[in-house]
C-alpha positions, 0 to 999 in steps of 0.5 A: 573526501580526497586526502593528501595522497592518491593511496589515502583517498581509497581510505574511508575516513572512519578507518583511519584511526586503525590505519594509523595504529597498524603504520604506526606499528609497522614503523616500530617493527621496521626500527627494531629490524634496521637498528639490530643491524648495529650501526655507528651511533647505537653499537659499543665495542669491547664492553664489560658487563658486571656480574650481579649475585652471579648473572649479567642482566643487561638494559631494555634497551639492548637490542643484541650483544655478541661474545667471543669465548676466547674473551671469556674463558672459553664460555659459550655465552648468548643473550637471551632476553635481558640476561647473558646465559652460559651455553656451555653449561646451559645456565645463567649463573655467571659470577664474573664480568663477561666481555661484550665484542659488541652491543647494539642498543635500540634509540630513540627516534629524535637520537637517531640520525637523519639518514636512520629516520629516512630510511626506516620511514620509507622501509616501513612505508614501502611495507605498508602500502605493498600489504595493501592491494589497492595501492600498487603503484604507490608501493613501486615508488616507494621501493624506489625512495627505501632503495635511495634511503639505504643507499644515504644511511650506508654512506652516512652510518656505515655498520660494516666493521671492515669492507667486503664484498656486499658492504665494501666502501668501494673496490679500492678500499677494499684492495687496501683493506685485503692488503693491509691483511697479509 
């Protein structure tokens, strides 16, 4: 049987159903990997997290939260799992609010623009197929498209706060941004 796509037709029909599961599995993996980063549309600045009976639990859907200490009284602060701890005295009990710099929450697929989707599609394809030795050549091409889908989601959900040399939206916006600075 021949399918859609060269790559597939090595594929026995019976294999599938786990060749699925494991691509679907990679794409999982790839989404949290590029949503982590922090992009415009799933990261808060500047957030307020209540204390509840002395610890700060956050949602499930909290991928990374960032402190600043001189925010927090000078409170080395980390999360781990779901829960802010206080590193400097290696505890989890908080009994105030704590100030998040900034925190990146995981989305659903539908919520995330189309760039996101793009690019986490072909990453995750690219990974897929470079896993597999009788697909060279396919994972080549698909490098190509991931290197052009991060390229649209740079421009489109740029998760730079500021321009800079690996990230910077074009040298004279950075010039105007080190200006700006002195």
């Amino acid at each position: 049987t021949r399918y859609w796509r060269d790559w597939s037709s090595d594929v026995c029909s019976s294999d599938l159903p786990a060749q699925a599961m494991l691509a679907r599995t990679k794409v999982s993996q790839v989404k949290r990997d590029v949503l982590a980063i922090g992009w415009r549309f799933n990261t808060d600045e500047n957030v307020t997290l209540p204390s509840n009976n002395s610890k700060v639990i956050v949602d499930d859907t909290v991928l990374k939260a960032e402190f600043l200490a001189s925010d927090n009284g000078n409170k080395d602060l980390l999360l781990r799992g779901n829960t802010v701890r206080n590193q400097t005295d290696s505890t989890s009990t908080i009994p105030t609010s704590v100030k998040a710099r900034r925190i990146v929450y995981d989305v659903d697929w539908s919520a995330m623009p189309h760039a996101a989707q793009s690019y986490i599609s072909r990453r995750a394809a690219r990974e897929f197929l470079s896993e597999r030795p009788e697909s060279p050549k396919d994972a080549r091409s698909a490098s190509l498209e991931e290197t052009q889908a991060w390229l649209t989601l740079r421009n489109d959900c740029s998760a730079a706060e500021t321009p800079n040399i690996l990230y910077g939206t074009s040298t004279a916006a950075y010039a105007a941004y080190r200006n700006n600075r002195r």
